[in-house]
C-alpha positions as CSV (number, residue, x, y, z in Angstrom):
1,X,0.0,0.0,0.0
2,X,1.0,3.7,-0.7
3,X,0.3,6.9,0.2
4,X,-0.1,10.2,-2.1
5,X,0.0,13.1,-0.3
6,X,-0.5,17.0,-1.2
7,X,1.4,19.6,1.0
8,X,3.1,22.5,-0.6
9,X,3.7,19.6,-3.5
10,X,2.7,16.3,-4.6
11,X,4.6,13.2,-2.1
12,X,4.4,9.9,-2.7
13,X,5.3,7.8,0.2
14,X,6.6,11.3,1.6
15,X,8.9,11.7,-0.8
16,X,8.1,14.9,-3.6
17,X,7.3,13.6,-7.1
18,X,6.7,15.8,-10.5
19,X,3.3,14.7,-11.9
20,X,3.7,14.6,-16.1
21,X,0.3,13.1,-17.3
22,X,-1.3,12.4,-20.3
23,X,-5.4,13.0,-21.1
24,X,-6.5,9.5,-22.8
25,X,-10.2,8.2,-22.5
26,X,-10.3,4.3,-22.5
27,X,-14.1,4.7,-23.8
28,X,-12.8,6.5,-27.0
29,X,-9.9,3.7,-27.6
30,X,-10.8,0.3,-29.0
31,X,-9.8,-2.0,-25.7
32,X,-7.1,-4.1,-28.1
33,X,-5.3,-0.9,-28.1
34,X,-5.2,0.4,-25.0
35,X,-1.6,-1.3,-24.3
36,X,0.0,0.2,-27.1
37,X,-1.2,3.6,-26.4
38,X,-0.2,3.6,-22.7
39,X,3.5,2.2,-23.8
40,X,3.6,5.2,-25.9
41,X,2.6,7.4,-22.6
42,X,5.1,5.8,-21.1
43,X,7.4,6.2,-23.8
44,X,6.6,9.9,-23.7
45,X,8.5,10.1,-20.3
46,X,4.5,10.7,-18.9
47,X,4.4,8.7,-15.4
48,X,0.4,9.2,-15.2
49,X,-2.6,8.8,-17.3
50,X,-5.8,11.1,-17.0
51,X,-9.6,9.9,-17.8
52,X,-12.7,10.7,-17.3
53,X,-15.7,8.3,-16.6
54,X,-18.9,8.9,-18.6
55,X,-21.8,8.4,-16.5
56,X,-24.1,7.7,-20.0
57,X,-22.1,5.2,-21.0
58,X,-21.9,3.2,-17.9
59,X,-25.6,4.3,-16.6
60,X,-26.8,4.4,-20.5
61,X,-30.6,3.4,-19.1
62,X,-31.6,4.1,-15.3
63,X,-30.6,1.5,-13.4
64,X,-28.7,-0.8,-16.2
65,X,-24.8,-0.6,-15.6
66,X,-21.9,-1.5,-17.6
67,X,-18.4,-1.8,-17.0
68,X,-17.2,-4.7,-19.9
69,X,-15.5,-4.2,-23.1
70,X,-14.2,-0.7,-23.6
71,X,-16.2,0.4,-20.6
72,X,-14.1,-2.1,-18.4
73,X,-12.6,0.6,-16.7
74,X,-11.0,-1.7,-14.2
75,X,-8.8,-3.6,-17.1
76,X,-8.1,-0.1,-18.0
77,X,-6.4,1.0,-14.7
78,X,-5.1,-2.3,-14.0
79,X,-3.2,-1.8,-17.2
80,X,-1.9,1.4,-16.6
81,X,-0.4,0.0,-13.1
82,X,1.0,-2.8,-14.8
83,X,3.1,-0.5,-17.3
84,X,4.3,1.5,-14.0
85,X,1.7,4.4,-14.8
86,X,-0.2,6.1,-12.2
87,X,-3.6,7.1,-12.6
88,X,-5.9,10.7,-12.3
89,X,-9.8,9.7,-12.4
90,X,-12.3,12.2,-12.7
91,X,-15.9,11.2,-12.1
92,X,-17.9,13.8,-12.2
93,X,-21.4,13.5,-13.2
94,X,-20.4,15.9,-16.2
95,X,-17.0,15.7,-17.9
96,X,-17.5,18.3,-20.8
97,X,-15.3,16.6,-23.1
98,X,-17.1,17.8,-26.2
99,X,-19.1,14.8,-25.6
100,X,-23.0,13.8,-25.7
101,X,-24.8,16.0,-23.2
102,X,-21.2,16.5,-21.2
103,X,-21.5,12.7,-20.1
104,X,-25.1,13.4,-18.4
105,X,-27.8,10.5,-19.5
106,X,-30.0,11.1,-21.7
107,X,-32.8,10.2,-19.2
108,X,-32.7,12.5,-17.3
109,X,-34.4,15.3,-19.5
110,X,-37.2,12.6,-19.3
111,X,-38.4,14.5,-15.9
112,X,-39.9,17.5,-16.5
113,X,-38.5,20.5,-14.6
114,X,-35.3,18.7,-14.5
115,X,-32.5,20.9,-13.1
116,X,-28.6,19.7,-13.6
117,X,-25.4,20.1,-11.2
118,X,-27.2,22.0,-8.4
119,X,-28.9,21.7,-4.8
120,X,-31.9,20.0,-7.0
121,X,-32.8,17.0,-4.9
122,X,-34.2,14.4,-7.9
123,X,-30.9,15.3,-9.8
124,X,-28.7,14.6,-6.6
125,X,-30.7,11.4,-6.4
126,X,-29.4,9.7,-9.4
127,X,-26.4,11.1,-9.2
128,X,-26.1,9.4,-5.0
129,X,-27.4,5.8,-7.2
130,X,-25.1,6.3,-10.0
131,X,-22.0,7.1,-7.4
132,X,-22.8,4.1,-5.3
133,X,-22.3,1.5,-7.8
134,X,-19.4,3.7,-9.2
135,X,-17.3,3.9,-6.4
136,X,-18.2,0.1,-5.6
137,X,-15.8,-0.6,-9.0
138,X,-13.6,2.4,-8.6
139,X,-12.7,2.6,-4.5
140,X,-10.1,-0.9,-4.6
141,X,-8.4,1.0,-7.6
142,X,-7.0,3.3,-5.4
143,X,-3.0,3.8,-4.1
144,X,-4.2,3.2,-0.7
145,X,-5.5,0.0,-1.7
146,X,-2.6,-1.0,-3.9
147,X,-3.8,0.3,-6.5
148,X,-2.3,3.2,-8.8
149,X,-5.3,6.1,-8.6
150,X,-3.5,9.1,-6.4
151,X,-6.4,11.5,-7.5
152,X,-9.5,12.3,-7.8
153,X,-11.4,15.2,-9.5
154,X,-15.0,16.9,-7.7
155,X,-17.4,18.0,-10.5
156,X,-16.1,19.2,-13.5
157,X,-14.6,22.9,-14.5
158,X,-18.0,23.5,-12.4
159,X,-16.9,27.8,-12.4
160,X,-18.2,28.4,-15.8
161,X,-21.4,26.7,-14.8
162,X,-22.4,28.0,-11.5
163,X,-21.6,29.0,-8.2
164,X,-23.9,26.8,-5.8
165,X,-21.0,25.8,-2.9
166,X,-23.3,23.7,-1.4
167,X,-23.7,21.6,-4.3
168,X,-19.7,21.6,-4.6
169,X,-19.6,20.6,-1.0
170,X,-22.2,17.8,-1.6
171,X,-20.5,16.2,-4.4
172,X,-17.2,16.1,-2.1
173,X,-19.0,14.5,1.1
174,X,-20.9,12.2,-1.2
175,X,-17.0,11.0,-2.2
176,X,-15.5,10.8,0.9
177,X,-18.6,9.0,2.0
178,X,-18.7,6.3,-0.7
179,X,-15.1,5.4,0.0
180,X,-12.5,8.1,-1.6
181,X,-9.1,8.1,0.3
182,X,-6.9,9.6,-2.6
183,X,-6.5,13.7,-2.5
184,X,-9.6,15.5,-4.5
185,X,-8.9,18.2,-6.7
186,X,-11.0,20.4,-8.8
187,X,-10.4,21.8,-12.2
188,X,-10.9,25.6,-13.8
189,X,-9.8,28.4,-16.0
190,X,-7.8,30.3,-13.8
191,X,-9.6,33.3,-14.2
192,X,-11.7,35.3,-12.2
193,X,-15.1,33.8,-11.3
194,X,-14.3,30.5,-13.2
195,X,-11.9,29.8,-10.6
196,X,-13.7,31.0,-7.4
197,X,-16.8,29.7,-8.2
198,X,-15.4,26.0,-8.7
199,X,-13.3,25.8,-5.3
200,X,-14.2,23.8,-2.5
201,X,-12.7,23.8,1.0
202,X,-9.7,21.5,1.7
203,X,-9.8,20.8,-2.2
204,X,-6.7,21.7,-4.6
205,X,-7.7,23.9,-7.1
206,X,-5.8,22.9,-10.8
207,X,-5.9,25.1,-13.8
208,X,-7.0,24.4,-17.5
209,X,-5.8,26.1,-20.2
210,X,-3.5,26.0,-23.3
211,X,-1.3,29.0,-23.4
212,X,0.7,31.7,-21.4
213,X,1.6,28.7,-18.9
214,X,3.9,30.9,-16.9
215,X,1.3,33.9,-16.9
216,X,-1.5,31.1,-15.7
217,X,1.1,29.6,-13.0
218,X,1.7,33.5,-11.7
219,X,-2.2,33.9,-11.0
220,X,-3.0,30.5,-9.3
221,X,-0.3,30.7,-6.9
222,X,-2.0,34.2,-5.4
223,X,-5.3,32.1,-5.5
224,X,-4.3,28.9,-4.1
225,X,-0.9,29.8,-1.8
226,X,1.4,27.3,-0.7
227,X,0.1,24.2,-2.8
228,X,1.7,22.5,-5.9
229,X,0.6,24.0,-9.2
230,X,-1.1,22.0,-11.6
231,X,-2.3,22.2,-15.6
232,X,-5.0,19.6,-15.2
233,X,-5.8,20.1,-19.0
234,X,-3.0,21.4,-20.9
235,X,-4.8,21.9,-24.2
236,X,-2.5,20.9,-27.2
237,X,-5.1,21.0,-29.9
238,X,-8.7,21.5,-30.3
239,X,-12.0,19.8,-31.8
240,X,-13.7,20.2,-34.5
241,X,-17.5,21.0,-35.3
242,X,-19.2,20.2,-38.3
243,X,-19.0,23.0,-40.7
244,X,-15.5,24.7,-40.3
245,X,-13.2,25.2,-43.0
246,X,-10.3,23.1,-42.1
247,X,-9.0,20.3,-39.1
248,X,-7.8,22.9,-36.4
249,X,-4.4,22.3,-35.3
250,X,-2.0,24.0,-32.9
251,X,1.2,25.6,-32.9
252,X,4.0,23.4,-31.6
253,X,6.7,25.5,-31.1
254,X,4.1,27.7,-28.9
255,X,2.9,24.4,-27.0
256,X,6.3,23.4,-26.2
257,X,7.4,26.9,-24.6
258,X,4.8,26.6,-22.8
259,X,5.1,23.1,-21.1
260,X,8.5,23.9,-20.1
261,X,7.4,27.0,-18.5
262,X,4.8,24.7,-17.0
263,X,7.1,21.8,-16.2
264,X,9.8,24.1,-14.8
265,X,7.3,25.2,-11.9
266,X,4.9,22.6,-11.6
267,X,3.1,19.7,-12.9
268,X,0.9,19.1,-15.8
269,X,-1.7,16.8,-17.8
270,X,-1.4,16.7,-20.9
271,X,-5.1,17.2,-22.8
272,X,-5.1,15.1,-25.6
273,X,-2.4,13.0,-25.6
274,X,-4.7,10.6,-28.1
275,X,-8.1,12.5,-28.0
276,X,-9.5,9.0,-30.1
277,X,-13.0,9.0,-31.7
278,X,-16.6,9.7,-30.9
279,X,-18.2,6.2,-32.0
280,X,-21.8,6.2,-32.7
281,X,-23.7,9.2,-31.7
282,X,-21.5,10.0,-28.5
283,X,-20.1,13.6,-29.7
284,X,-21.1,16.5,-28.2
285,X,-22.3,20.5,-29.3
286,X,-21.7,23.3,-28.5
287,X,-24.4,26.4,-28.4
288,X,-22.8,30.1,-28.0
289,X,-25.1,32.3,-30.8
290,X,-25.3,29.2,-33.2
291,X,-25.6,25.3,-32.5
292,X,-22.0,23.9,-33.6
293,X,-22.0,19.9,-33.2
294,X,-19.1,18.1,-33.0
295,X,-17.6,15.6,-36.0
296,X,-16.8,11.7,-35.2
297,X,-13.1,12.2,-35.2
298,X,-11.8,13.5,-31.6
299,X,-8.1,13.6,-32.8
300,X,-8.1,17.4,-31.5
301,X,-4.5,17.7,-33.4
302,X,-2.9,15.4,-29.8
303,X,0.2,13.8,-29.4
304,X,-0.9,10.3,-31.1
305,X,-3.5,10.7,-34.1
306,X,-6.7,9.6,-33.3
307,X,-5.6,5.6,-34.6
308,X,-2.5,6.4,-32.4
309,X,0.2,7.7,-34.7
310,X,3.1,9.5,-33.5
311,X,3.1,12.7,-34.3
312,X,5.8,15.6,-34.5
313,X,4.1,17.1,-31.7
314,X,4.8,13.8,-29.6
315,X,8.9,14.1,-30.4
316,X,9.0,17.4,-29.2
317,X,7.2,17.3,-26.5
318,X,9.6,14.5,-25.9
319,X,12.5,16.8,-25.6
320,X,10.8,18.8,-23.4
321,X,10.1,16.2,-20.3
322,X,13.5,14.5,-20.8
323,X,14.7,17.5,-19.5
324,X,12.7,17.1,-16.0
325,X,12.9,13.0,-16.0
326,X,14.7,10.3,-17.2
327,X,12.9,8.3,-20.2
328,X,12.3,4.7,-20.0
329,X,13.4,2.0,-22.1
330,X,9.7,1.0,-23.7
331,X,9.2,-1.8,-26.5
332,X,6.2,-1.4,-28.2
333,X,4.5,-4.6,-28.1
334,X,1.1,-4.4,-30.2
335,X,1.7,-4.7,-33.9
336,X,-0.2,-2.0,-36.1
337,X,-1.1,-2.3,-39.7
338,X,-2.8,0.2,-41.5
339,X,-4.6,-0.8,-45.2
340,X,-6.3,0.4,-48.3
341,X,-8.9,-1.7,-49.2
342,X,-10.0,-0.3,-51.9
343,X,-13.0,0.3,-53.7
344,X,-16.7,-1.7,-53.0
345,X,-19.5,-1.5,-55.0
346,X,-22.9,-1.4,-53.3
347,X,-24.6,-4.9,-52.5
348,X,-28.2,-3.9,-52.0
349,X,-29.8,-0.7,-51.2
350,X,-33.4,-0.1,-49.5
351,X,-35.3,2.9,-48.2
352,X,-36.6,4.3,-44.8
353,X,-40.2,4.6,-45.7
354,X,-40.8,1.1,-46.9
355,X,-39.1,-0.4,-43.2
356,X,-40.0,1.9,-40.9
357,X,-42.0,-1.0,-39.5
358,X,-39.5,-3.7,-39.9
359,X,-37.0,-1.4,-37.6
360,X,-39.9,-0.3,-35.0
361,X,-43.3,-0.4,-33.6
362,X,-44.9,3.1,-34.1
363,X,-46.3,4.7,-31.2
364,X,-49.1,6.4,-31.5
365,X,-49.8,10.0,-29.9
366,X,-52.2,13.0,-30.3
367,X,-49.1,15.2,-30.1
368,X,-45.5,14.8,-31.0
369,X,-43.4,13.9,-28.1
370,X,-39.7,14.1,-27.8
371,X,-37.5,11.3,-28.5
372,X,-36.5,11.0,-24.0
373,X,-40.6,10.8,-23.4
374,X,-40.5,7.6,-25.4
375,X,-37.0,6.2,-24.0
376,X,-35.0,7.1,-26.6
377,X,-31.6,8.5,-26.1
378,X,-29.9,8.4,-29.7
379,X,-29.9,8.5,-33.1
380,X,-33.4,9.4,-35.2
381,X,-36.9,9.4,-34.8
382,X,-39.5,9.8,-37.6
383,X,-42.9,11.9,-37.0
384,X,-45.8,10.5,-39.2
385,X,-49.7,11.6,-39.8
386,X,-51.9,11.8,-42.4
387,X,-53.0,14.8,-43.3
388,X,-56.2,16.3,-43.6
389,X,-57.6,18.2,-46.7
390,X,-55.0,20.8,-46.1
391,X,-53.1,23.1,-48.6
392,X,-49.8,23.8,-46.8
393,X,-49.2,27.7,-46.9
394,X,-46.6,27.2,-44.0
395,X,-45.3,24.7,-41.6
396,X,-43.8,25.4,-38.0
397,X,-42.0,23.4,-35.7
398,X,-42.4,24.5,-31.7
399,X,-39.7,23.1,-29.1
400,X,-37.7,20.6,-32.1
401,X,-34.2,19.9,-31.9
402,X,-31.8,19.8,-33.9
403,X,-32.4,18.6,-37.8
404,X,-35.5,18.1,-39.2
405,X,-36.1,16.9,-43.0
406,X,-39.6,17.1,-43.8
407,X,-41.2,15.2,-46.4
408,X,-45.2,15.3,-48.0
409,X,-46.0,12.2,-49.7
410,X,-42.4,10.9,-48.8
411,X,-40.9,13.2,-51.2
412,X,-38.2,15.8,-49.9
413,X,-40.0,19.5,-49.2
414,X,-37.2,21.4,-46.9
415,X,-34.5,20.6,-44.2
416,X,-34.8,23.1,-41.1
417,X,-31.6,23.1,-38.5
418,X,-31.4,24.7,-35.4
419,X,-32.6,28.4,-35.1
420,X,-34.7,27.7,-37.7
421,X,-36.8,25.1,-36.5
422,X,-38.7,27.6,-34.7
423,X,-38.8,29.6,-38.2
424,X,-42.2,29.5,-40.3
425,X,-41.0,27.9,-43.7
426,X,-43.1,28.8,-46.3
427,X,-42.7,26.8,-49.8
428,X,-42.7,29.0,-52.9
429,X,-46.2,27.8,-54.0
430,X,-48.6,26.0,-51.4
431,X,-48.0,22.2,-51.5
432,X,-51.4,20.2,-52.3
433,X,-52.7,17.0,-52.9
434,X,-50.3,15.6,-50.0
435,X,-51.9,12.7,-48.1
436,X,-49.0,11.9,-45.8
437,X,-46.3,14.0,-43.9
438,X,-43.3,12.7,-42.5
439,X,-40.4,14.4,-40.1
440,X,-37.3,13.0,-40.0
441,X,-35.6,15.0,-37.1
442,X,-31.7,13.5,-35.9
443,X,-30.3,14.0,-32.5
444,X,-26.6,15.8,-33.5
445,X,-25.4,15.6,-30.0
446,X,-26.5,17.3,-26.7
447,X,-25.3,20.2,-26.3
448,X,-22.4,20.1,-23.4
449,X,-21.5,23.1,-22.0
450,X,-23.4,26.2,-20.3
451,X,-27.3,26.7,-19.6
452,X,-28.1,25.2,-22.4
453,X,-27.5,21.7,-22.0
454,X,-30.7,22.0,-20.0
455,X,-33.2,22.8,-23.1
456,X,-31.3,19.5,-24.6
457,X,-35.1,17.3,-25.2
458,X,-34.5,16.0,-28.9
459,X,-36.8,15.3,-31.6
460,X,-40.4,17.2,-31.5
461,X,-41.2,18.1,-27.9
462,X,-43.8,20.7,-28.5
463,X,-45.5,21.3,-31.6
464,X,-46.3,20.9,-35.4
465,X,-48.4,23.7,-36.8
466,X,-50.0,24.0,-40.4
467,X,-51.3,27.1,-41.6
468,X,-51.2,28.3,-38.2
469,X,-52.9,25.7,-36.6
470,X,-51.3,23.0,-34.5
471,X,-51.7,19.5,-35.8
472,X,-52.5,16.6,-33.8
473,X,-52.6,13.0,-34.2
474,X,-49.2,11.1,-34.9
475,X,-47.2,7.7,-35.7
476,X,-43.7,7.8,-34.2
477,X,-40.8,5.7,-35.1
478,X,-37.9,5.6,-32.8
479,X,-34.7,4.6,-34.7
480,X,-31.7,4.9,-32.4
481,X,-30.2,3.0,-35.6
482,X,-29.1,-0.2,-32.9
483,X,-30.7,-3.1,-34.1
484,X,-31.1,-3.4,-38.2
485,X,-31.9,-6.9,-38.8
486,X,-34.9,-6.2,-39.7
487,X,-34.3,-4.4,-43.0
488,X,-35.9,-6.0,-45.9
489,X,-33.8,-5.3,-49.3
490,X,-36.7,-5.9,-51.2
491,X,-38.3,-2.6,-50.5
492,X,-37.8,0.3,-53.4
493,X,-35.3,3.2,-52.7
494,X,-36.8,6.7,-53.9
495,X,-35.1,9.0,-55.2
496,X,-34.1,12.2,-52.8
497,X,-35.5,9.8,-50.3
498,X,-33.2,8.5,-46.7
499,X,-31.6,4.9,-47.4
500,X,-30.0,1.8,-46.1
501,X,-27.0,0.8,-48.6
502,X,-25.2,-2.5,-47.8
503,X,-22.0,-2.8,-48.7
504,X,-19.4,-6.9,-47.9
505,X,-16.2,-7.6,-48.5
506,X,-14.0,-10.7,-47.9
507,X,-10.5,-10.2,-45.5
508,X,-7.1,-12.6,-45.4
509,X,-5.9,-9.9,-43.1
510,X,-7.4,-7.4,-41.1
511,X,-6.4,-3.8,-40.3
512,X,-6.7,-0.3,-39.2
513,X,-8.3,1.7,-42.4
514,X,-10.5,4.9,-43.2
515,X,-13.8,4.9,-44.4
516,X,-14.3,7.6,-47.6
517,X,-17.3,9.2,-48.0
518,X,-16.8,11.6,-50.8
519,X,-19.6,11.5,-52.6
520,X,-22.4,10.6,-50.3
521,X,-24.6,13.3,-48.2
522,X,-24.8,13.2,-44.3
523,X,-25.9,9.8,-41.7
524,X,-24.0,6.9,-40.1
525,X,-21.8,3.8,-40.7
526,X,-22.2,0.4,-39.2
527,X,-19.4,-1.6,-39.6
528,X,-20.3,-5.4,-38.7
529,X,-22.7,-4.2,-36.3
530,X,-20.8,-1.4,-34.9
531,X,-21.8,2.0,-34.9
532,X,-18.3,4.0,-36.1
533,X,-20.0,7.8,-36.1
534,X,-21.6,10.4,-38.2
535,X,-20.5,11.5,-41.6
536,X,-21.6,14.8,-43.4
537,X,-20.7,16.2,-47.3
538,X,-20.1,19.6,-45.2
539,X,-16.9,18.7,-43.8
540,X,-14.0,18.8,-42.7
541,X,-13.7,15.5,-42.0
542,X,-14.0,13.2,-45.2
543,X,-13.0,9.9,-44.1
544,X,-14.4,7.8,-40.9
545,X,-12.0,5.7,-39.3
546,X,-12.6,2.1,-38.5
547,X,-9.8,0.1,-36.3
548,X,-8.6,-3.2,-37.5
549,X,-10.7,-5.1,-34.2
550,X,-13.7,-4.4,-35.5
551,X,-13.3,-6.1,-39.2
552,X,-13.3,-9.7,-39.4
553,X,-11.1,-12.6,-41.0
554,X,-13.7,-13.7,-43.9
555,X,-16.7,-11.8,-44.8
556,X,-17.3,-8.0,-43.0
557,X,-20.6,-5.9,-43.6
558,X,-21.0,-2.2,-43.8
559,X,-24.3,-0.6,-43.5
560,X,-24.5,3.2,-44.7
561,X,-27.6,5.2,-43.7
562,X,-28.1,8.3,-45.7
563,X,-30.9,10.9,-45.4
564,X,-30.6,13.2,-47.9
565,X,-30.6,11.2,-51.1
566,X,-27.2,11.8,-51.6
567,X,-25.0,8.7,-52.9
568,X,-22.9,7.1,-54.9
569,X,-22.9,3.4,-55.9
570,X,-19.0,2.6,-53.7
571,X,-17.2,3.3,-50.8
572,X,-13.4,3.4,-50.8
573,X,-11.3,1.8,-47.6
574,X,-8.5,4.3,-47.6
575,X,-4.8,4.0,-45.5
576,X,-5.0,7.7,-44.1
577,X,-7.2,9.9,-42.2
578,X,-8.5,13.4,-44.5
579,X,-9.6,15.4,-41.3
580,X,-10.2,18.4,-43.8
């Protein structure tokens, strides 16, 4: 057993120690790969790894846990302390992370009047459930239980959200109570409220930021005193949303000044040192004056490439901590391959319409409810009802989030997006003789940062109106896009109309390889089952990466769904990542 100690600086087993982490999320990493990427944290000269624990992946229903496969956050650890590497958790309830909702579950918006990370008792309620079974896997982790965890983080960079103390205090006694021996920090900008607002009592405040490291150093140490000055996130990249110009990338030769500066005076971790990818429909949004989701790839320009290259930035970063520790001998021990496949032509091809109820059972409503009212966390869910003898002069969606595709008679009439959903569209001439309307509105990722994470309810939560007058009476198909065996091929594809597209191939050897989609229009990729993220003809990223343990030896499958009539008749396996 050890102890980990913080007193004017870290000690471990009384003894001072310079903390050089690395940010890497096990639940963005394929599990076969974990090993590799921690050798090359160790490699780095890093002697800790950072990660947060998403409570919607591990609490993705109420109630229903999971900690297997690469939510076996146990293995993960364990690993870590087997390649010599200490470990920094941070649990909070919300992690930010540009992920889904900030890590909150989507079931939560299903109570209404739901308010998140305060003195709100049904919140604190789950959260008290979730943290029991939690702590139950992550309390024999710890140093002081011969395990390698020395800290853990209270809440989440909780100053730019609020400034309830109690709450603050709450979340710490709820630790301590369920079993936390290890030293709790908290992390912030170091700047004015942000900082104050997220300090607790007896609680070492850290700092997160990505530049001016000395400058940032200068005004924690009048805020904190005595204590050992730490960059919890160190950002060395940043993410990307749908719709920018170009991959955004850093400048090395300014991140490398400043982690010397940091390292010279204190201790840092590293955020990303592999930012990885947002599978499925796990990446977040952001809403400032426009709604900005986030693309699949979280490579955030880090230290390994998001399939775990090393990059220039890794070498000189290199240079830099050799300078403050000596760097191990590592061997590499997981062998890589990367592969063009090349080019597949389409297998069969069906459309939406013709399966909704092969994929679902509708349920039936007199208004349109959102996509949490009828358990649904993810993914799509398509609004149907027949219309009356209506001409449609306008159409208006109240309380919808985020894209909407709208279709009379199942042929395309507009797409609305954010703001606009609550925007009157009004077609050019009035659109008659239609017998059927149908609403295809995706979920493009809760938004996960600031106030409005809590106005996150996704699909239709309020109202269609027509001409003015609301509408009433609907079918709705929940399609979180999880279980597909029920497609049937033999159902026509319109034209302009969403799509299934089915694409095999046969493997002798199986590796790591990038998914083209130049060509098609916007949806997701399954990849023998597999969920591997969102693509969109907007940009910047082009290509979708799928890791080698998720192709098989023999014949793989890979099912495209498209909703804006936009394909070609191939896909193209590709060696290399185009992140735009």
């Amino acid at each position: 057993m050890h102890q980990f100690e913080i007193r004017d600086e870290f000690y471990l087993d009384g003894k001072k120690i310079k903390i050089i982490s690395g940010g890497m999320h096990y639940f963005r990493i394929m599990p076969e790969y974990w090993r590799d990427r921690l050798e090359k944290l160790k490699m780095l000269g890093c002697n800790t790894v950072e990660t947060y624990i998403p409570w919607n992946l591990h609490e993705k229903e109420k109630g229903q846990f999971c900690f297997s496969g690469m939510l076996d956050i146990v293995r993960y650890v364990q690993l870590a302390q087997e390649l010599g590497l200490m470990v920094i958790l941070r649990p909070s309830p919300y992690i930010c992370a540009e992920w889904e909702f900030g890590g909150l579950p989507y079931w939560l918006l299903k109570e209404d009047g739901m308010r998140l990370r305060c003195m709100y008792e049904p919140f604190l309620k789950h959260v008290k459930e979730y943290y029991t079974k939690l702590f139950e896997i992550i309390t024999p982790l710890q140093i002081t239980r011969g395990g390698p965890v020395i800290m853990m983080q209270v809440e989440n960079e909780y100053g730019y959200f609020g400034n309830d103390a109690e709450y603050m205090k709450y979340m710490k006694q709820l630790m301590l109570d369920l079993g936390c021996e290890v030293p709790l920090v908290t992390s912030d900008g170091p700047w004015g409220d942000a900082f104050e607002c997220g300090k607790i009592d007896g609680v070492l405040q850290t700092g997160n930021f990505g530049s001016r490291g000395k400058e940032q150093f200068a005004l924690m140490r009048r805020k904190i005193g005595n204590k050992p000055l730490m960059c919890m996130e160190f950002w060395v990249g940043w993410f990307d949303n749908w719709g920018l110009e170009c991959h955004q990338t850093g400048d090395i030769a300014e991140h490398v000044k400043d982690l010397d500066d940091i390292l010279a005076e204190g201790h840092v971790n590293i955020y990303m040192f592999e930012g990885g990818t947002n599978f499925g429909f796990t990446n977040g949004a952001n809403y400032y004056d426009k709604l900005t989701p986030d693309v699949t790839s979280y490579d955030y320009d880090a230290l390994l490439t998001e399939d775990g290259r090393i990059t220039p930035k890794y070498e000189a970063f290199q240079k830099v901590i050799s300078k403050y520790t000596k760097l191990p001998d590592v061997t590499l021990t997981t062998e890589i391959k990367r592969k063009a496949y090349g080019t597949i032509p389409v297998a069969r091809q069906t459309g939406l319409f013709g399966n909704l109820n092969n994929l679902t059972q509708p349920i039936e409503s007199v208004v349109p409810q959102s996509m949490e009212r009828l358990d649904q966390g993810y993914g799509y869910i398509l609004y149907e009802s027949t219309l009356k003898e209506e001409v449609i002069e306008r159409i208006r969606l109240w309380g919808a989030n985020d894209r909407a595709n709208i279709y009379v008679d199942e042929k395309p009439v507009v797409t609305l997006y954010d703001r606009e959903l609550l925007a009157e569209y009004e077609p050019e001439q009035p659109l008659e003789s239609g017998r059927k309307l149908d609403i295809l509105v995706e979920n493009m990722g809760r938004v996960n940062f600031g106030p409005a994470m809590e106005y996150q309810r996704k699909g239709i939560d309020g109202a269609v109106q027509i001409n003015g007058h609301q509408h009433y009476y609907w079918k709705q198909y929940c399609l979180p896009m999880e279980d597909l065996s029920g497609l049937d091929f033999s159902q026509p594809l319109a034209e302009d109309a969403p799509g299934f597209y089915e694409f095999t191939f046969e493997l002798e050897e199986k590796a790591d390889t990038f998914l083209d989609m130049s060509g098609w229009g916007k949806g997701c990729v399954l990849v023998n089952g597999f969920n591997i993220g969102r693509f969109w003809e907007i940009g910047p990223q082009k290509r979708l990466y799928i890791p080698a343990p998720l192709l098989n030896l023999g014949r793989n499958r890979i099912l495209v769904f498209e909703t804006e009539g936009k394909h070609i008749n191939t896909i193209t396996l590709c060696d290399e990542a185009d992140l735009g």
